[in-house]
N, C-alpha and C positions, 0 to 999 in steps of 0.2 A: 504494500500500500504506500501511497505518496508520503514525502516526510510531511506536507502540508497536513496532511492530515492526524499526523503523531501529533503536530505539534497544537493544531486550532483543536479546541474541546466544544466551544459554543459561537453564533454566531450571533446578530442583532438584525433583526428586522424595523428596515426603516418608513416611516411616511412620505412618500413622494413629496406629498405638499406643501412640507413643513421641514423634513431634515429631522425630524424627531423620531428618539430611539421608543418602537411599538412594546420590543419584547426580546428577552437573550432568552437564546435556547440551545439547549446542546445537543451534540453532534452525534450521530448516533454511528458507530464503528461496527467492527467484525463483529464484536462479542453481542453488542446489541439487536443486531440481525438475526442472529443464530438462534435468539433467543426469542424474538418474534416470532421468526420462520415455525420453529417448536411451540409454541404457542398457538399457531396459525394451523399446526398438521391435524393438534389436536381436539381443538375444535373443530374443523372442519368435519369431522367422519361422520358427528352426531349430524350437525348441520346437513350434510348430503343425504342422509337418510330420514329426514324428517318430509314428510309432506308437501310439498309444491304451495300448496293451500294455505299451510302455517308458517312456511318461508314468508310468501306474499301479505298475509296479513302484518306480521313484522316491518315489514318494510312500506307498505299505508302508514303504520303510524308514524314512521320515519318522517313520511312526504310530511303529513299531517302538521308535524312539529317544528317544521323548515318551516312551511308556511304560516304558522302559527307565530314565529318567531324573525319573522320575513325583514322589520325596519332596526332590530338589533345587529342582525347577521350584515343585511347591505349596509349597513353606518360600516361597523366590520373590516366589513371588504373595502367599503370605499378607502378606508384607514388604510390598509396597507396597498391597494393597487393604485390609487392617485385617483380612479375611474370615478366622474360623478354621479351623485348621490341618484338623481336622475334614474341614471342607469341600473346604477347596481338595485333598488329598490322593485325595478320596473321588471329588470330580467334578469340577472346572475341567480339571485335566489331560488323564484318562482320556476325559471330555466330546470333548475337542479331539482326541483320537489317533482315536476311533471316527468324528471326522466326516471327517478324512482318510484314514481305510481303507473307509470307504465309498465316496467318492469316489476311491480307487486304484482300487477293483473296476466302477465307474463307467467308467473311461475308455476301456476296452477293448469298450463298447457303444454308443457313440458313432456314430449311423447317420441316414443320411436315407432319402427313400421313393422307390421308381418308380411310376411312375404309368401305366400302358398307355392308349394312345389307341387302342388300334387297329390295323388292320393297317398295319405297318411304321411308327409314330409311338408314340412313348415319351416321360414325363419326367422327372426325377428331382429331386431336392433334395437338398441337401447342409448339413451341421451345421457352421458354422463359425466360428472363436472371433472376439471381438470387435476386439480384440488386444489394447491397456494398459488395465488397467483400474484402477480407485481402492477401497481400502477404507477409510472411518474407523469405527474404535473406539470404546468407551463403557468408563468406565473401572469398571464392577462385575464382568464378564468378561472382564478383557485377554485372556488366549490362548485361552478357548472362543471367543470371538469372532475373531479372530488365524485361530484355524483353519475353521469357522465361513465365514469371506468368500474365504478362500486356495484351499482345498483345492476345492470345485468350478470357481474358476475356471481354477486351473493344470490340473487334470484335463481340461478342453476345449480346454486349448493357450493362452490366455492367459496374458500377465503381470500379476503386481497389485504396486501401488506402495501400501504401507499404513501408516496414520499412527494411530499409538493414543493413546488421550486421555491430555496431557498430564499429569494425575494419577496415570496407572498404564502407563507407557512398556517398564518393563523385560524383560516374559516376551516382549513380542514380539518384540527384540532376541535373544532366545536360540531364538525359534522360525524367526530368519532362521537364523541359525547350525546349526540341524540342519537346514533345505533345504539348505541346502550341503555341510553332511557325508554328506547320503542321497545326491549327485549330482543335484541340479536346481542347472541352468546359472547362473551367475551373473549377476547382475540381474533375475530371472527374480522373485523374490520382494525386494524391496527393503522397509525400515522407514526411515520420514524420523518427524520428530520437529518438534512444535512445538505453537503454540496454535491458536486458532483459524484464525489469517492463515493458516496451512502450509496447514489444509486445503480452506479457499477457492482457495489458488492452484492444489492437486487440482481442484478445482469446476469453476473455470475455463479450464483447461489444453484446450486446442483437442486437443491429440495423445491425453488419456485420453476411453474412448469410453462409461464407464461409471460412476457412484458407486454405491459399498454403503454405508450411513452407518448406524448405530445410534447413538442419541442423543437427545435430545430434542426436541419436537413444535418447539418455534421452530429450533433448529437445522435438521429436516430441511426443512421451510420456506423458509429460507434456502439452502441446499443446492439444494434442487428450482428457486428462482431463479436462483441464478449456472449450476446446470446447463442450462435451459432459451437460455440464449445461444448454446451450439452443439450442441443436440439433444441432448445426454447422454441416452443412459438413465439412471434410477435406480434403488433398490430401496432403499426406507428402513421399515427398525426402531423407529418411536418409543414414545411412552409408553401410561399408561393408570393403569385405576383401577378393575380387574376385580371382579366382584361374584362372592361367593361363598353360595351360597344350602343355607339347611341348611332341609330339610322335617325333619316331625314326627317318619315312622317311621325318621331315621336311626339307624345307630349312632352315641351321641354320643361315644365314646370316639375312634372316626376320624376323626368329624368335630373335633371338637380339635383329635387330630393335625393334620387338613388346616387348620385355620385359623392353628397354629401353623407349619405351614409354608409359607402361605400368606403370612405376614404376618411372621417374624421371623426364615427364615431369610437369611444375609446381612446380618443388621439391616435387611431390609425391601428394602437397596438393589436390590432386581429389578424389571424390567418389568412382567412379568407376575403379579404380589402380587394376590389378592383381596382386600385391603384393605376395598370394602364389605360385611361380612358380615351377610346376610338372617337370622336365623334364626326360625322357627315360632313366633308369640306362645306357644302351650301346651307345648311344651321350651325358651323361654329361660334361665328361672331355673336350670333343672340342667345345662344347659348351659354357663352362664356361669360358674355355681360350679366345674364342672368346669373350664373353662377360667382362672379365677382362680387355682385351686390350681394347677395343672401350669405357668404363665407363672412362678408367682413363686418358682420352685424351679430357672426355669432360671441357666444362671452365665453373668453378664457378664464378663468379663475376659481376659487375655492372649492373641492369638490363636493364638501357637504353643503354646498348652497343649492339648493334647488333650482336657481333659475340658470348655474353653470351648464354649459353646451361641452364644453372641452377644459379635461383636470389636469393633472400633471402627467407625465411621463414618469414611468418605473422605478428610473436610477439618475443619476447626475450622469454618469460612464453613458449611462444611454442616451441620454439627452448628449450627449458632447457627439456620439458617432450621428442622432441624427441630424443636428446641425453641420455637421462635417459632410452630407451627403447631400444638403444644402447648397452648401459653398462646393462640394464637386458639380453638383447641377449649373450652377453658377458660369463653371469655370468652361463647360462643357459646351455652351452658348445656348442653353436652354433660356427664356424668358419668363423673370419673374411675375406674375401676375398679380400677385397678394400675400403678403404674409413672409417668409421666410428668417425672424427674430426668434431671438429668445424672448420670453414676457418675463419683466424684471420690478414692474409696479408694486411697489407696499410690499405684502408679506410675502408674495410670489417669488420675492429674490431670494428666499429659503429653499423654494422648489425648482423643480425641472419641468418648466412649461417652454411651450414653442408654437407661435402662433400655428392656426393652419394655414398652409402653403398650398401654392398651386402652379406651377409651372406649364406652359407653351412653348408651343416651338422646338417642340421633343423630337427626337429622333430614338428609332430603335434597337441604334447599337448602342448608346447613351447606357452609360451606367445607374443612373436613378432611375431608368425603364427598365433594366435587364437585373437588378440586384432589390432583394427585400429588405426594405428599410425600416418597418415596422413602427413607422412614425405618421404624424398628420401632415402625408406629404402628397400630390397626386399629379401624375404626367398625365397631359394631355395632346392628342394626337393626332393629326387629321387623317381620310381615309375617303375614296372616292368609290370605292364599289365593294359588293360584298365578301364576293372571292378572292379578293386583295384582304378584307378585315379578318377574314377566318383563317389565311395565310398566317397573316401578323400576330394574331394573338396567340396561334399553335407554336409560334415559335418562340420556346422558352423550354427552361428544363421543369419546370413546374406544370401542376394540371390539378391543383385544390379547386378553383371553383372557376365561374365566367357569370356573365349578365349580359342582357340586350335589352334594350327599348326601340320598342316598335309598335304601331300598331297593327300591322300584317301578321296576323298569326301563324298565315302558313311561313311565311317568312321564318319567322320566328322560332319555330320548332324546328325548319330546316336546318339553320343556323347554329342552334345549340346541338344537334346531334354532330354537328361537324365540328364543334368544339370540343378540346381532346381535357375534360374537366370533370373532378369527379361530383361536382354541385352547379347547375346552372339554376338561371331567375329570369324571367322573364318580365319585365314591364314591374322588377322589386328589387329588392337586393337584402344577404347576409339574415333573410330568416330559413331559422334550421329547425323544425318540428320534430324531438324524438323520435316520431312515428316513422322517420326515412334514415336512411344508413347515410353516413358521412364520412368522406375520407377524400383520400387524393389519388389522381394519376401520374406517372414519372416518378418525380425525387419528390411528387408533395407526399408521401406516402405508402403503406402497404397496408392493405387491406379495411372493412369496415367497422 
């Protein structure tokens, strides 16, 4: 193991929007793993043999108590992810309770198949859990994510041992705590804590038979390697750099909306961001006008303010690469349209804010078009016919998601099946309903 890691015991969890220390917590090493893991084997067996039925009602009162406890949790998070109150209030939570009562109502369907051979010869199969399984974290949806990797897998009678990114540790600690007050068995759902080292030694753990990782394209990489030494399965969430394409006869007023939420909710920190936006060489101008007026009216500031639009960014380190990707857009000859500062007003100069940005005059070998920046930044791009836009936006090593506005339907569905994406939106953008599989094509991913 690293000496970094002999030698750090605890780490501190910061507030984006203040610089203030949330919480130390310690590091959890070999011995604490091991000791999870065994924790996690032995619950598990009762767990897999209980009824579908009694799984699932467990995990109702789970949803039940997330929701019940909905404006503690988003304050929460908004404390450690910068993200406003707005948001987290509205979706991180709720997000995370609908994917665990999904999956309660799930467990009690849980079935395999017979097979007739024929006279007097039969076979059947049987659905069976894997047993400890691993989830890591990404730190822009601690507990959608939290719930998100847990909830289908306790629902099949496994355990998961889940470790959330370092930056944003806290909601998961409190989404173990309500497994425990719904009645799911103890160690059943465990949260270890640490940097990168903790979740290698997940990686690597000969007893966990599974990784779920959301994270970045070299993390899951690395992940998929240390997995591959004793077969793990995996299932990884990575990045991307989703192209959002506006035809002619959109409405350009949704399509705004879609490119403002495509690009600045969160402050950009999502996955799944359209970030390249296409738009029709003969509606850019009115387009972008519209879209200039409506960016420069939104409010940067405080996240627990309700009327904030955009909170702080992650880390300071982060905020300095997305400004630095800024000033590469800059240097690139890209055109500033709006935005491209740090916000440094009153108590903001504690935080990592960065107006939102919007650049013109992009080109697609440009590095702020071809690299994830993971901030409220958005190229835009002109494009005169279709077959040229579906060109352009397939060309990337990413395939997490895409968007169009149009109102040609057939158009429409034409369009997104030739987009090589594993989530498209048509005439919306960035909602994702439990009810459908999410993941990526290329390097956004494997598997759903």
């Amino acid at each position: 193991m690293t000496t970094s890691m002999m030698i750090e015991t605890s780490f501190d969890t910061i507030n984006p929007a203040s610089g203030d220390v949330l919480a130390t917590l310690p590091i959890d090493g070999p011995a604490q793993i091991d000791a999870a893991v065994a924790r996690a084997q032995a619950a598990q067996h009762d767990w897999a043999a209980r009824p579908g039925v009694e799984r699932g009602r467990i995990l109702h009162k789970a949803a039940a108590l997330l929701i019940e406890r909905n404006d503690e949790l988003a304050r929460l998070e908004t404390q450690d992810t910068g993200k406003p109150i707005q948001e987290t209030s509205a979706v991180d939570v709720v997000s995370g309770a609908d994917c665990i009562e999904y999956y309660a109502g799930l467990a009690r369907t849980i079935a395999g198949e017979h097979i007739d051979f024929g006279p007097g010869a039969f076979g059947y199969t049987r659905r069976e859990p894997l047993g400890v399984v691993a989830g890591i974290g990404a730190w822009n949806y601690p507990l959608q994510i939290a719930c998100w990797k847990s909830a289908p897998a306790l629902a099949c009678g496994n355990a998961m041992i889940f470790k959330p990114a370092e930056l944003t540790p806290l909601t998961a600690i409190e989404l173990e705590n309500i497994y425990l007050e719904s009645g799911l068995p103890k160690g059943l759902f465990q949260v270890v804590q640490g940097r990168a080292d903790t979740g290698r030694l997940l990686s690597l753990h000969p007893d966990i038979a599974k990784i779920s990782l959301t994270g970045e394209v070299g993390t899951g990489k690395k992940v998929m390697v240390d997995a591959a030494g004793t077969l793990k399965q995996v299932t990884l969430e990575l990045g991307g750099k989703s192209a959002l394409i506006i035809f002619a006869d959109a409405n350009l007023d949704e399509a705004v909306s879609g490119a403002l939420l495509a690009n600045f909710y969160s402050a950009g920190e999502v996955c799944t961001n359209g970030t390249r936006v296409f738009v029709h060489r003969s509606v850019r101008d009115a387009f972008l006008a519209k879209l200039k007026a409506r960016t420069e009216v939104m409010i940067v500031g405080d996240p627990l303010d309700p009327a904030t639009h955009v909170g702080a960014l992650i880390s300071a380190s982060h905020m300095q690469k997305v400004l630095g990707y800024i000033a590469l857009g800059q240097a690139e000859g890209a055109t500033l349209l709006t935005g491209g500062k740090q916000v440094t007003e009153g108590a903001m100069a504690r935080g990592n804010f960065v107006q939102p940005t919007i650049f013109t005059a992009c080109h697609d070998d440009m590095r702020i078009v071809r690299e994830e920046i993971f901030g409220p930044v958005m190229a835009v791009l002109d494009f005169d016919d279709e077959d040229e836009v579906v060109a352009r936006a397939n060309d990337t090593v990413f395939g997490l998601a895409a968007g169009i506005f149009t109102n040609d339907l057939t158009r429409a569905h034409r369009v997104i099946a030739a987009l090589d994406a594993g989530t498209c939106w048509i005439n919306t953008y960035n909602i994702t309903p439990i009810e459908l599989p999410f993941g990526g094509n290329k390097q956004s991913g494997l598997g759903r």
